[in-house]
N, C-alpha and C positions, 0 to 999 in steps of 0.2 A: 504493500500500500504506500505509494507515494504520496500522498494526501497527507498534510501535517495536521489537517480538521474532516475529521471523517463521523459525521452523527447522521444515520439514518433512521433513530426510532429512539424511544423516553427507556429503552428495557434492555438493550442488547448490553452484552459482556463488556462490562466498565474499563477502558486499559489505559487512558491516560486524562487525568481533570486537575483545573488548576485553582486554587484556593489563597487565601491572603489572610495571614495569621493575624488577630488582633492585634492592634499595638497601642502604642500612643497616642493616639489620637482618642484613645477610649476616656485617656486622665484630663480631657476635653469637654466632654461631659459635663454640663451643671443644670441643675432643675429649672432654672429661670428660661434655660434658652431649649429645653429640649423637643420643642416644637417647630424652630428652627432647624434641628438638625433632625428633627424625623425620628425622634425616638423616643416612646414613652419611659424608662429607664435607664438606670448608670448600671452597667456591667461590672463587675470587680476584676481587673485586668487581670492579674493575676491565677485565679478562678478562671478569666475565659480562655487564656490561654493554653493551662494545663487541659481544660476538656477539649479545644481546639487539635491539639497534640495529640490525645488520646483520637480524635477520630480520623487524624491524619493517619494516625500509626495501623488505627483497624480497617482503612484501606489500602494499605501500604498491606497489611496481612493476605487480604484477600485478591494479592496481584495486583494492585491498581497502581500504576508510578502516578506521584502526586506532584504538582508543580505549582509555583508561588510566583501569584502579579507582582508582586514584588521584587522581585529576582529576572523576571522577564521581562523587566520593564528597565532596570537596570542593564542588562546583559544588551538588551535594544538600544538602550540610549550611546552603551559603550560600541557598539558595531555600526552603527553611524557614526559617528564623532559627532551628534547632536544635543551634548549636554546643553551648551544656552541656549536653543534651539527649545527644547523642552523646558526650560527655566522660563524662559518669554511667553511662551504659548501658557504655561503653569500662572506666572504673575499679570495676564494680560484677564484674567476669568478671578483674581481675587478679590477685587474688589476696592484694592486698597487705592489710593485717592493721590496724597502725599508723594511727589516724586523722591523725595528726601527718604521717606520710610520707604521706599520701594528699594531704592537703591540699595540700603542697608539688606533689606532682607535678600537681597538677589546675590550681594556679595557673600552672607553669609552660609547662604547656596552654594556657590561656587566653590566656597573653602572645601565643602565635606564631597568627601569621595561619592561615588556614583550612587553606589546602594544607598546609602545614609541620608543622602540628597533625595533621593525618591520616600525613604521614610518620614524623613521631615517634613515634605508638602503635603503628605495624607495625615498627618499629626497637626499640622494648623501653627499659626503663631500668635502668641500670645503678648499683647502689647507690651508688659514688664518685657519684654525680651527685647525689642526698641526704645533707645533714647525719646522720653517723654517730648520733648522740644521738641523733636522730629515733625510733630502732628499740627504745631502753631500756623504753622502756611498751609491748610488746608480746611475749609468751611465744613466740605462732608466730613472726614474726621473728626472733627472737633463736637458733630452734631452725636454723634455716637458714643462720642468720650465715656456714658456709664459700660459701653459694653466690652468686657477686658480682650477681647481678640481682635486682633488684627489681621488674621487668616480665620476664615473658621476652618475646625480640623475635619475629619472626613470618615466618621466613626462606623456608617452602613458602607464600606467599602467589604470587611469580610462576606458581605450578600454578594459572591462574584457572581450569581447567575444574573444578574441587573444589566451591569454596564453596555455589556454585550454578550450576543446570543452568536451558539453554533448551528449550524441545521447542515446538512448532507456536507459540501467541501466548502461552505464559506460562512462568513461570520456576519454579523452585522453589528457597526458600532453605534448604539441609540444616543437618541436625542433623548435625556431623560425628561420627568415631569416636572420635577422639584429642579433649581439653581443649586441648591444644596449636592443633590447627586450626578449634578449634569456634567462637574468638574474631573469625578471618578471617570468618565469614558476618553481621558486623555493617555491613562496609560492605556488603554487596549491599543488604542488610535498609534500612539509610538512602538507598542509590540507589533501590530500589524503591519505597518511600514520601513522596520529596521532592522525587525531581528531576524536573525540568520534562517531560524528552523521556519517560521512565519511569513514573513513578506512574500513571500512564491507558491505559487500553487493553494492560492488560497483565494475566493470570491468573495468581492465587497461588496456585500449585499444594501448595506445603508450605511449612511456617513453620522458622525455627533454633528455637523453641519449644517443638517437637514432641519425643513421649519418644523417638522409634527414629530410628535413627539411619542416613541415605544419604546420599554421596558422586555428584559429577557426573562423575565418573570409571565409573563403574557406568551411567550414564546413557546411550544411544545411542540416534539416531533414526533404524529401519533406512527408514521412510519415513513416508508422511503415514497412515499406516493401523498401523502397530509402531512399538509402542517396546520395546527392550530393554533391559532391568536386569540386573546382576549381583548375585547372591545371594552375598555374598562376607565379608570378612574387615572391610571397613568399610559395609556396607549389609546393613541386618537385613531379611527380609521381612515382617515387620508395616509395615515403612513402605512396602514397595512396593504391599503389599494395599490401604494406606491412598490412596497417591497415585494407584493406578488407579480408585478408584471417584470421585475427585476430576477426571481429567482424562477419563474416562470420561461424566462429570455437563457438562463442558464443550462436551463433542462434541468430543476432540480426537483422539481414535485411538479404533480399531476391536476394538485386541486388545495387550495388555502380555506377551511373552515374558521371564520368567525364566531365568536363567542361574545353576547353584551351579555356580559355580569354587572355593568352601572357602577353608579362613581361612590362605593363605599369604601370604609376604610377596611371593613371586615373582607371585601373581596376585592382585596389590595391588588391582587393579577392573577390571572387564571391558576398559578399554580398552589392559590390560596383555595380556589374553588373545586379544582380534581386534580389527580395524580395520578399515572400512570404506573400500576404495580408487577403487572403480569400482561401476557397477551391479552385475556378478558378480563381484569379484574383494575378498577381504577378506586382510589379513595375520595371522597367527595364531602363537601361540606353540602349537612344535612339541608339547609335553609335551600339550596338550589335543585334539589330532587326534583320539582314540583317543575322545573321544564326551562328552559334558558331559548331565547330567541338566536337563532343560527345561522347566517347566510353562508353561502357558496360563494365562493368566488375562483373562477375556472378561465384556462388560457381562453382569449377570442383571436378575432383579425388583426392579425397588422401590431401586434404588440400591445392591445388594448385586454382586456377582461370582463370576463361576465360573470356576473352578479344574480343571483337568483336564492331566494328567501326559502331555508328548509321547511318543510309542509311541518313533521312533528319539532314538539317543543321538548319532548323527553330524553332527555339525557340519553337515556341505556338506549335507547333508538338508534341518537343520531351517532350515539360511538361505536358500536354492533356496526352499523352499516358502513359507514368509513375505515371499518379495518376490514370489512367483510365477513366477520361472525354473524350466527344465527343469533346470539345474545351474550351480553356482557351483566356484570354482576360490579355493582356499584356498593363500597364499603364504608358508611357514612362515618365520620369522626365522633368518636364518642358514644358511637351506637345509637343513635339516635335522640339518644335524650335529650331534653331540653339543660339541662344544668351540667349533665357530663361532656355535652357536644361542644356547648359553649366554652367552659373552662381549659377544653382539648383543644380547641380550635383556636382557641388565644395561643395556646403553646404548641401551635402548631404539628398536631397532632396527624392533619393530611398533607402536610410537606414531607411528606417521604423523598430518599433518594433511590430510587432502584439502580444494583449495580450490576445486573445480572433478571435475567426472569423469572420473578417468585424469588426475588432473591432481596431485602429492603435495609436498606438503614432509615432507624428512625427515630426520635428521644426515648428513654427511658421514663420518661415521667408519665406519659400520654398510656396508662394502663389499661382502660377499657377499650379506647381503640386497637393498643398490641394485643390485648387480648382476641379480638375481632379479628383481625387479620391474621393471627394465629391459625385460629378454629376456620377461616379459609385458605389455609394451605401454605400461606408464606412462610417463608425463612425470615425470621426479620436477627437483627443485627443493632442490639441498643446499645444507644451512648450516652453518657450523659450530659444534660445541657443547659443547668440550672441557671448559670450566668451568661450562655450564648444565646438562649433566648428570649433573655432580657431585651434581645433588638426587634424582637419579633419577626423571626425567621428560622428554619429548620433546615434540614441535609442537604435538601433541596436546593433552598436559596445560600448555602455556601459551598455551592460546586458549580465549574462551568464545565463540561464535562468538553474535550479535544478529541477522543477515538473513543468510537463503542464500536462492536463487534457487528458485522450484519445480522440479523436474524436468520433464519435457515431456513422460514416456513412465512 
């Protein structure tokens, strides 16, 4: 396989996914501003990284080579010779105002070696870290003065399924929702253009560039023929009309299903809403049983697409049919209850990772749903995730997975 991005399906044999260990940017964190950065909680760094560890290392068990945005995005920066290159591109999205405090922080950018440099800007700066004076020649600054950062840090970067999504040989770097996460799709954007194993043989499905805005959370690849989107609260559909006529011009799928899950916080991206755990077996947040509006969207003439609205609204219909099964068996979070589905579904109880068919990583805490998937037939694979889910997000959302296996059938 020459292909450095090979993903034809949510299930096949896990063998290569890249992850981005918490860091610093986590001691970033304070209650006043955590709606700004998109998080109902403070992590305890420490805590999140030993469980971080701990699930790298139980894929690391099960064959899977692990690899770090981190490291990748370093190694890209070094194989260009684009460090200020990425310094500029980095300081031109922070917001800071002050040519004086730019300068500072940019120089003391350039001091730290490649990796550390890349740490630093997902860690944020903290105005104690620049000369107070700095800010006097500058009105916006000066307006903000109670807020102590002067970068903000970039604490949902460990959710590497976000920035950008894989699907068959190419990638797409999103436009994200939030300004907060929109900065995190600069490193894919420099892995993808510089680094040695990446920049080739690889299709750019969508640019961070781009006006509309998709999430790789919304992204799923129900096989080598579907892909599914969700139509949601962080993915517009002009960018999915856009990316279908894109991977469609590729020859990389046959047919793009749409999904509107609507602009909740609880059905933050499709893979908040199902998960694909086996060839028929998906996990599903209960609240959406009851039927989700579906379009098609399929090649036409001339490079354009068609558009035609699914007849049923039933879930196990419309996935049965798009994989070609007689039926699929939908496995709600928390068993359906109303108080366990809910409390499961906060901690992410259907963000499964499947790394293998029937095969799942998933927390350890979410017990009646592991129980459920148990008693249908899965392997499941628990980790624990007491402080990683504090960001709200599961296996799922911090894996972006580079090769899976073809299916056989």
């Amino acid at each position: 396989m020459n292909n450095p991005i090979h993903v034809n399906s949510e299930i096949g044999k896990l063998k290569k996914v890249m992850v981005h260990r918490p860091g610093k940017e986590m001691e970033n964190l304070m209650p006043d501003y955590l709606d700004r950065l998109l998080f109902d909680d403070i992590p305890y760094l420490k805590g999140a990284q030993a469980e971080h560890d701990h699930f790298v290392k139980t894929l690391e068990n099960e064959g899977v080579e692990v690899v770090y945005l981190e490291k990748l995005t370093a190694e890209a920066i070094d194989a260009g010779d684009v460090k200020e290159e990425f310094i500029n591109q980095w300081m031109s999205e922070t917001g800071i105002v002050s040519e004086d405090a730019k300068n500072i922080v940019k120089d003391q950018l350039l001091k730290l070696d490649t990796f550390d440099m890349v740490l630093k800007t997902m860690e944020g700066f903290r105005k104690t870290e620049v000369d107070s004076d700095h800010f006097d020649n500058s009105l916006a600054d000066l307006l903000e003065s109670d807020y102590p950062f002067l970068v903000d840090p970039m604490p949902n970067l460990y959710f590497t399924r976000d920035p950008f999504a894989t699907m068959a040989n190419g990638v797409t770097i999103n436009k994200m929702f939030s300004e907060t996460r929109n900065r995190e799709t600069i490193y894919g954007d420099f892995i993808f253009r510089y680094h040695p194993e990446y920049k080739e043989n690889v299709d750019k499905f969508y640019s961070r560039d781009e006006e509309d805005r998709i999430e790789g959370g919304d992204e799923l690849v129900l096989s080598k023929d579907i892909l599914a989107i969700g139509i949601s609260q962080r993915t517009d559909s002009r960018a999915i009309e856009k990316l279908a006529k894109r991977v469609f011009a590729a020859g990389a799928f046959k047919e793009i299903l749409g999904f509107d899950i609507g602009e909740h916080r609880k059905f933050m991206h499709l893979d908040t809403v199902f998960t694909m755990v086996d060839y028929d077996k998906f996990t599903i947040h209960p609240e959406i049983e009851a039927g989700l509006r579906v379009i098609s969207i399929k090649p036409g003439k001339d490079g354009e697409v068609v558009l035609e609205e699914k007849e049923s609204k039933n879930l196990a219909e419309v996935l049965a049919e798009a994989l070609g099964l007689e039926k699929v068996t939908l496995l709600p979070c928390g068993g359906g209850s109303l108080v366990d589905s809910a409390r499961e579904q906060w901690n992410d109880g259907s963000n499964t990772l499947t790394i293998a068919p029937g095969v799942v990583v998933v927390y350890d805490r979410n017990t009646i749903t592991n129980k459920l998937l148990k008693e249908a037939g899965l392997k499941l694979i628990e980790i624990p995730g007491s402080e990683l889910v504090r960001g709200r997000g599961g296996p799922r959302c911090m894996t972006m997975p580079f090769v899976r296996e073809d299916l056989k059938n």
